[in-house]
N, CA, C and O atoms as a GROMACS GRO file, in nm:
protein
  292
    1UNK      N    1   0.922  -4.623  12.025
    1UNK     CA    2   0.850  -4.545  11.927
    1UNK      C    3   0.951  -4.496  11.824
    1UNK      O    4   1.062  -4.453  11.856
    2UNK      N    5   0.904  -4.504  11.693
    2UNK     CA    6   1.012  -4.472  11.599
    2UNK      C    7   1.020  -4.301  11.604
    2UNK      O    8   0.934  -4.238  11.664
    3UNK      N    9   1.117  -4.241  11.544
    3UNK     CA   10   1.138  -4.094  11.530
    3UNK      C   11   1.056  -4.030  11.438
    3UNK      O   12   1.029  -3.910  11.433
    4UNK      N   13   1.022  -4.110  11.371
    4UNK     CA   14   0.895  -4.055  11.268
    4UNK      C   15   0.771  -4.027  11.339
    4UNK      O   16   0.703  -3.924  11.331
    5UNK      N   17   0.751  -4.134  11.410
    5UNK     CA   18   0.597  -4.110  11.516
    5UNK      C   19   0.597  -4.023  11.675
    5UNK      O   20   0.514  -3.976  11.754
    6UNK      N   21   0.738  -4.037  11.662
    6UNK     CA   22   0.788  -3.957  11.772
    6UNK      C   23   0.752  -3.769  11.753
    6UNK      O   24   0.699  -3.689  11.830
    7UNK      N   25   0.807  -3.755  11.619
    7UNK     CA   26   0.760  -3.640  11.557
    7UNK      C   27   0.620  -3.589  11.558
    7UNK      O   28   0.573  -3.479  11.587
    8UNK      N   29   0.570  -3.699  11.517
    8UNK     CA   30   0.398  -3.682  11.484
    8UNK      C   31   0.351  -3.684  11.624
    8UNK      O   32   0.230  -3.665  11.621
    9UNK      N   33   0.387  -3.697  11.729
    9UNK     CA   34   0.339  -3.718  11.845
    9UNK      C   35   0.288  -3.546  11.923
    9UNK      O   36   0.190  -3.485  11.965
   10UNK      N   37   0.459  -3.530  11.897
   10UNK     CA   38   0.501  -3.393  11.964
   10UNK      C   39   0.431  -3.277  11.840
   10UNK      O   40   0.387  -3.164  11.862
   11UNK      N   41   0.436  -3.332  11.738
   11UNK     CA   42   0.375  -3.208  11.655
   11UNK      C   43   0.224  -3.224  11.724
   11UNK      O   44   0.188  -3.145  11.811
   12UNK      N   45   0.136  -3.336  11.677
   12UNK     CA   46   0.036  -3.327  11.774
   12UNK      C   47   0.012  -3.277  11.903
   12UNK      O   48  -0.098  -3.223  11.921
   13UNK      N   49   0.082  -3.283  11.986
   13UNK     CA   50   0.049  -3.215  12.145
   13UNK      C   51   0.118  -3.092  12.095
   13UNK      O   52   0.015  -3.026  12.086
   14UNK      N   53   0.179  -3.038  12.069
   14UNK     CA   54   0.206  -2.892  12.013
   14UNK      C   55   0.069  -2.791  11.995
   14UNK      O   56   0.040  -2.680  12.039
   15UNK      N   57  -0.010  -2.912  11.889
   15UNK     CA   58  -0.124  -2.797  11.814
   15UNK      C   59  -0.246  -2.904  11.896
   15UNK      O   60  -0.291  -2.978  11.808
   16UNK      N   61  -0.301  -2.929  12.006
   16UNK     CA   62  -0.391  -3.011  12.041
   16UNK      C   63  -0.401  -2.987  12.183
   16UNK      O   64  -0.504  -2.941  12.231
   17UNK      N   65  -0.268  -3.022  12.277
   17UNK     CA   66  -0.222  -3.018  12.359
   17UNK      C   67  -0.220  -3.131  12.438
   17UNK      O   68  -0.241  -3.234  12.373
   18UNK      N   69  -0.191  -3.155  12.615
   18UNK     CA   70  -0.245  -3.259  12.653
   18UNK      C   71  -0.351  -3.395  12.632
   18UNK      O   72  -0.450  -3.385  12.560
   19UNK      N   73  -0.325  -3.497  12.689
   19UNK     CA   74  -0.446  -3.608  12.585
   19UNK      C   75  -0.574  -3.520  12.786
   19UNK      O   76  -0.565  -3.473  12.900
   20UNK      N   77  -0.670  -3.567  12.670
   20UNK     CA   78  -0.795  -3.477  12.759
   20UNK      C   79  -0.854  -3.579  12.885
   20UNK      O   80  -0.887  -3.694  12.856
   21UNK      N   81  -0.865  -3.529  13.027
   21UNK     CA   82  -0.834  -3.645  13.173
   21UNK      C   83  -0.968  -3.685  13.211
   21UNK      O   84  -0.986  -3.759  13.308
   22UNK      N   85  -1.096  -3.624  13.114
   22UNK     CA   86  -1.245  -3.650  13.126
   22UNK      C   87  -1.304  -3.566  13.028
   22UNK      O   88  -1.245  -3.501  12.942
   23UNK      N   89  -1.434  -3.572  13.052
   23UNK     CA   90  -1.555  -3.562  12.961
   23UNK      C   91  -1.546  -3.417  12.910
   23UNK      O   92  -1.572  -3.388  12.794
   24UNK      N   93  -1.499  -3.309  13.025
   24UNK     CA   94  -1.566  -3.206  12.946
   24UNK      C   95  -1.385  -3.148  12.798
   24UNK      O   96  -1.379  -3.111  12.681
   25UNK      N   97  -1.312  -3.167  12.880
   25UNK     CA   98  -1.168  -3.189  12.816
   25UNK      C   99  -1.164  -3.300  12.689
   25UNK      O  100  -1.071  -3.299  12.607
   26UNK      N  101  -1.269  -3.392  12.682
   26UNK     CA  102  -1.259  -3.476  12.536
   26UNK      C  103  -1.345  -3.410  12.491
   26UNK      O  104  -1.304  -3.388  12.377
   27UNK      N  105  -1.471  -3.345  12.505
   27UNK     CA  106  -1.523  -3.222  12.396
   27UNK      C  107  -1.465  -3.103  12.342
   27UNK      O  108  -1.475  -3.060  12.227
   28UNK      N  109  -1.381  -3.038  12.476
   28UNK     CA  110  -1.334  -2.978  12.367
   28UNK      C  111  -1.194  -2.996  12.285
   28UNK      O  112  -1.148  -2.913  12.206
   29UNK      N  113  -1.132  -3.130  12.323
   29UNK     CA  114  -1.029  -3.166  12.186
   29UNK      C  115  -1.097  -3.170  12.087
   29UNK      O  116  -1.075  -3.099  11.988
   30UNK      N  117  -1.192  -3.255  12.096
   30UNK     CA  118  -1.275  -3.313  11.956
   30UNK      C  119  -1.276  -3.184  11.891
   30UNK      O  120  -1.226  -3.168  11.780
   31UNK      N  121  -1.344  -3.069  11.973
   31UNK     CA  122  -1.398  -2.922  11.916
   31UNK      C  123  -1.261  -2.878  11.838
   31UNK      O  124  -1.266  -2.836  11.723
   32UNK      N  125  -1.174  -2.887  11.889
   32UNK     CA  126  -1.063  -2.825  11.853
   32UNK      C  127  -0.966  -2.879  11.747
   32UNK      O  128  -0.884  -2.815  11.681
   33UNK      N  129  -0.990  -2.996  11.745
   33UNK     CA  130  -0.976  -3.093  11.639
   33UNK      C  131  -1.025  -3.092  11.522
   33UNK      O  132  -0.962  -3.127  11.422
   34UNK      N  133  -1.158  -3.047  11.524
   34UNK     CA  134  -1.259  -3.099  11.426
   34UNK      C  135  -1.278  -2.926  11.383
   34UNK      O  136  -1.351  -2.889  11.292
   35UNK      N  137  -1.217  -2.856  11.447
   35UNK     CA  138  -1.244  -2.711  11.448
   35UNK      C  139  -1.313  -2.669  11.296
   35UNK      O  140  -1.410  -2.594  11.288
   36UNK      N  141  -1.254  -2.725  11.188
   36UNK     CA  142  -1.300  -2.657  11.055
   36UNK      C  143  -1.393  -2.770  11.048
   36UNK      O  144  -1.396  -2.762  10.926
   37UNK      N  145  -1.449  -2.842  11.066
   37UNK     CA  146  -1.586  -2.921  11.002
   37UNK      C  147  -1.701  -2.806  11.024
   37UNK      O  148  -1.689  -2.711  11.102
   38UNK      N  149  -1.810  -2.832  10.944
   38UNK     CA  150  -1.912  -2.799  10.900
   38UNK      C  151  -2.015  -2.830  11.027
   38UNK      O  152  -2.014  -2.949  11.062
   39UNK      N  153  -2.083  -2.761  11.086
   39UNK     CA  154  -2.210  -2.798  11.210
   39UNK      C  155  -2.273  -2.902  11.152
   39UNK      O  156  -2.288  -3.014  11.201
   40UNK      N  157  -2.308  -2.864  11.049
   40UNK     CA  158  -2.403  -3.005  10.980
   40UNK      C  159  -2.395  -3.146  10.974
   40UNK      O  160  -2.482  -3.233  10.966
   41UNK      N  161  -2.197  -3.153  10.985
   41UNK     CA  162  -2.171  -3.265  11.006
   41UNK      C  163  -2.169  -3.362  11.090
   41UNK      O  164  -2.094  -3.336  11.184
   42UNK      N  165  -2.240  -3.509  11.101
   42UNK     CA  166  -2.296  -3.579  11.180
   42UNK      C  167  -2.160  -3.650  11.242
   42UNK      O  168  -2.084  -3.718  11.172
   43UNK      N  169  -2.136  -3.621  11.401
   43UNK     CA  170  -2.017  -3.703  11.414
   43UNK      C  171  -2.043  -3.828  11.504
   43UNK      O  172  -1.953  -3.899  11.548
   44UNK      N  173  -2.162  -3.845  11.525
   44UNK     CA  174  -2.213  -3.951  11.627
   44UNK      C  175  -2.337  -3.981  11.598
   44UNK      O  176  -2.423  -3.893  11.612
   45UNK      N  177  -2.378  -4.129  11.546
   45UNK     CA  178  -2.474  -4.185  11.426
   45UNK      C  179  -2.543  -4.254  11.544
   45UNK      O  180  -2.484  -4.340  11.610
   46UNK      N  181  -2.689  -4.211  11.576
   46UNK     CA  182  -2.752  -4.270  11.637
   46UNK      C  183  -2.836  -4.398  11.583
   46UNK      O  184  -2.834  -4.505  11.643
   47UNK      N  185  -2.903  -4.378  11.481
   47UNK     CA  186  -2.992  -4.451  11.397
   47UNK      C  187  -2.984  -4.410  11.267
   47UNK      O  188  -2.953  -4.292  11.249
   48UNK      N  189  -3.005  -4.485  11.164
   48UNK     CA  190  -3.000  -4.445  11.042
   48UNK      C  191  -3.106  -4.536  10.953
   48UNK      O  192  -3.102  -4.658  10.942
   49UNK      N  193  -3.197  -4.450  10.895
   49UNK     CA  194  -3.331  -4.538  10.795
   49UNK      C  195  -3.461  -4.563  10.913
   49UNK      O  196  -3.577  -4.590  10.885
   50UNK      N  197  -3.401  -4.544  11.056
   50UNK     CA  198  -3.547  -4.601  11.121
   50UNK      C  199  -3.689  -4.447  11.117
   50UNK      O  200  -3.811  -4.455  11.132
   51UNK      N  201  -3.626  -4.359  11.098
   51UNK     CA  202  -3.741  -4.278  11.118
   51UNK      C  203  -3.780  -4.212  10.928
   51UNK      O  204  -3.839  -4.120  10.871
   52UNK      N  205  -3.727  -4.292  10.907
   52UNK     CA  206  -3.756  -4.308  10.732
   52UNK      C  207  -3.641  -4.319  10.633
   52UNK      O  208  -3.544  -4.314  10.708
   53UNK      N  209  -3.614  -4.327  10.561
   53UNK     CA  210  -3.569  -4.365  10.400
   53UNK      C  211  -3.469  -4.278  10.412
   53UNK      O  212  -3.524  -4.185  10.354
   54UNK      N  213  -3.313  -4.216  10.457
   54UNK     CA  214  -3.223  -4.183  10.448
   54UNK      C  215  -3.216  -4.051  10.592
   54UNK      O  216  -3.142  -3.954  10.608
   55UNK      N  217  -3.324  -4.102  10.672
   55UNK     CA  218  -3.325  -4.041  10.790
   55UNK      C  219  -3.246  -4.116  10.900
   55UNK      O  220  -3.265  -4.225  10.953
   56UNK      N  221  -3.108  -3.980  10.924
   56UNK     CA  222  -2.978  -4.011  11.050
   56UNK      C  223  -3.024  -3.954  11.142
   56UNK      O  224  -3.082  -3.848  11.115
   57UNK      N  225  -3.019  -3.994  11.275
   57UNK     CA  226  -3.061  -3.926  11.394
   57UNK      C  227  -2.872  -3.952  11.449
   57UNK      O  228  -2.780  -4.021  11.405
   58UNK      N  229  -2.887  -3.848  11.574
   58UNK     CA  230  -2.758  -3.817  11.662
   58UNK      C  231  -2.734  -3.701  11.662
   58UNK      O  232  -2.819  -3.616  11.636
   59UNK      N  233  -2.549  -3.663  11.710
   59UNK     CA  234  -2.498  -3.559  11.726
   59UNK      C  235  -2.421  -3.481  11.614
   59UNK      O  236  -2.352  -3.548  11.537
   60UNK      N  237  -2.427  -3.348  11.599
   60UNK     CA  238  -2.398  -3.308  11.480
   60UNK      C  239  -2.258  -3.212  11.584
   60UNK      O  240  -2.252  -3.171  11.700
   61UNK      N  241  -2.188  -3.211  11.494
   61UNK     CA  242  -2.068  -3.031  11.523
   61UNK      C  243  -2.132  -2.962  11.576
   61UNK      O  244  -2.104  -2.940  11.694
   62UNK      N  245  -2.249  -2.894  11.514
   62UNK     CA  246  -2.311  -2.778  11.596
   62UNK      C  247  -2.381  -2.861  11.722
   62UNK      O  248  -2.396  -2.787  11.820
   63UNK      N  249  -2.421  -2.981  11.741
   63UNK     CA  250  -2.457  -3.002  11.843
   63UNK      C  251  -2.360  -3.004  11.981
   63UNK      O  252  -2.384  -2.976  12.098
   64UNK      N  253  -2.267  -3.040  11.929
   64UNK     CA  254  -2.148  -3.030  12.024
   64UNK      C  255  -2.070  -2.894  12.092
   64UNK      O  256  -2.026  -2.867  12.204
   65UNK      N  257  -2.077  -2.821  11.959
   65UNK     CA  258  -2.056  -2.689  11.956
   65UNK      C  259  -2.135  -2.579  12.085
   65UNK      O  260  -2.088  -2.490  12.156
   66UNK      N  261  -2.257  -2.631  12.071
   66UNK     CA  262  -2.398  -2.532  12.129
   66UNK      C  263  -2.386  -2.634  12.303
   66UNK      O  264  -2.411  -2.562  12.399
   67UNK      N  265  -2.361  -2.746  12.331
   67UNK     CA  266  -2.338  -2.821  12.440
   67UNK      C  267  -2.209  -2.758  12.509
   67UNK      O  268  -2.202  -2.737  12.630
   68UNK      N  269  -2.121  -2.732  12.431
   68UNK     CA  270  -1.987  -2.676  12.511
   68UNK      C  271  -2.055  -2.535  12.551
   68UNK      O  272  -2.080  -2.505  12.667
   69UNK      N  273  -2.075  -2.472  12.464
   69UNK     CA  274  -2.163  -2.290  12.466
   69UNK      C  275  -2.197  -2.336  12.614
   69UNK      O  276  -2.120  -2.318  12.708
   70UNK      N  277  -2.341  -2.407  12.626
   70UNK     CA  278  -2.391  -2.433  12.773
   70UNK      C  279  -2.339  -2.463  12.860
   70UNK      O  280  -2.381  -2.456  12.975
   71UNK      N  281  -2.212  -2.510  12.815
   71UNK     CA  282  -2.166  -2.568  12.968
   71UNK      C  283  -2.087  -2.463  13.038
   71UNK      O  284  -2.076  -2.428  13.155
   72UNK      N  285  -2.037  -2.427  12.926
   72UNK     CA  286  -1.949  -2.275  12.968
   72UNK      C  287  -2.032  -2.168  13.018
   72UNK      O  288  -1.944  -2.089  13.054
   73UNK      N  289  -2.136  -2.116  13.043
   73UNK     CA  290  -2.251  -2.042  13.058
   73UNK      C  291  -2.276  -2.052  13.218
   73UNK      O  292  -2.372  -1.996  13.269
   0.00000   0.00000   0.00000
C-alpha cells in the first residue's frame, strides 16, 4: 500500500473506526458516515417510475436513522 493511501486509511479508521463485523455495526458506519446527509435523502433505490412518473420507492437517511432508534430501544 502506498504512503499516501496508507494515510487515508488510518485517517479513516481514526474518524470511522473499525471496518463494521455485521449488520447492525454496517448501519451504524453508514449512519456515521453519512452523518450530515439530509433524511430525505434516498440511499437505497428500490424502484423508480413504477408507481408513477418520477415516483422512487426504498430507504431514505431518516429511514435508517428511525431503524437504528428501534433497534436501540
Amino acid at each position: 500500500m502506498s504512503r499516501s493511501m496508507d494515510r487515508i486509511r488510518r485517517e479513516v479508521m481514526e474518524q470511522y473506526g473499525d471496518e463494521p463485523a455485521d449488520a447492525l455495526e454496517a448501519l451504524a458506519h453508514v449512519l456515521k458516515v453519512f452523518a450530515d446527509e439530509d433524511d430525505s435523502s434516498l440511499v437505497v433505490e428500490a424502484t423508480n417510475n413504477i408507481y408513477g412518473q418520477g415516483v422512487r420507492t426504498g430507504l431514505t437517511m431518516g429511514d435508517l436513522r428511525e431503524i437504528a432508534a428501534r433497534l436501540q430501544s
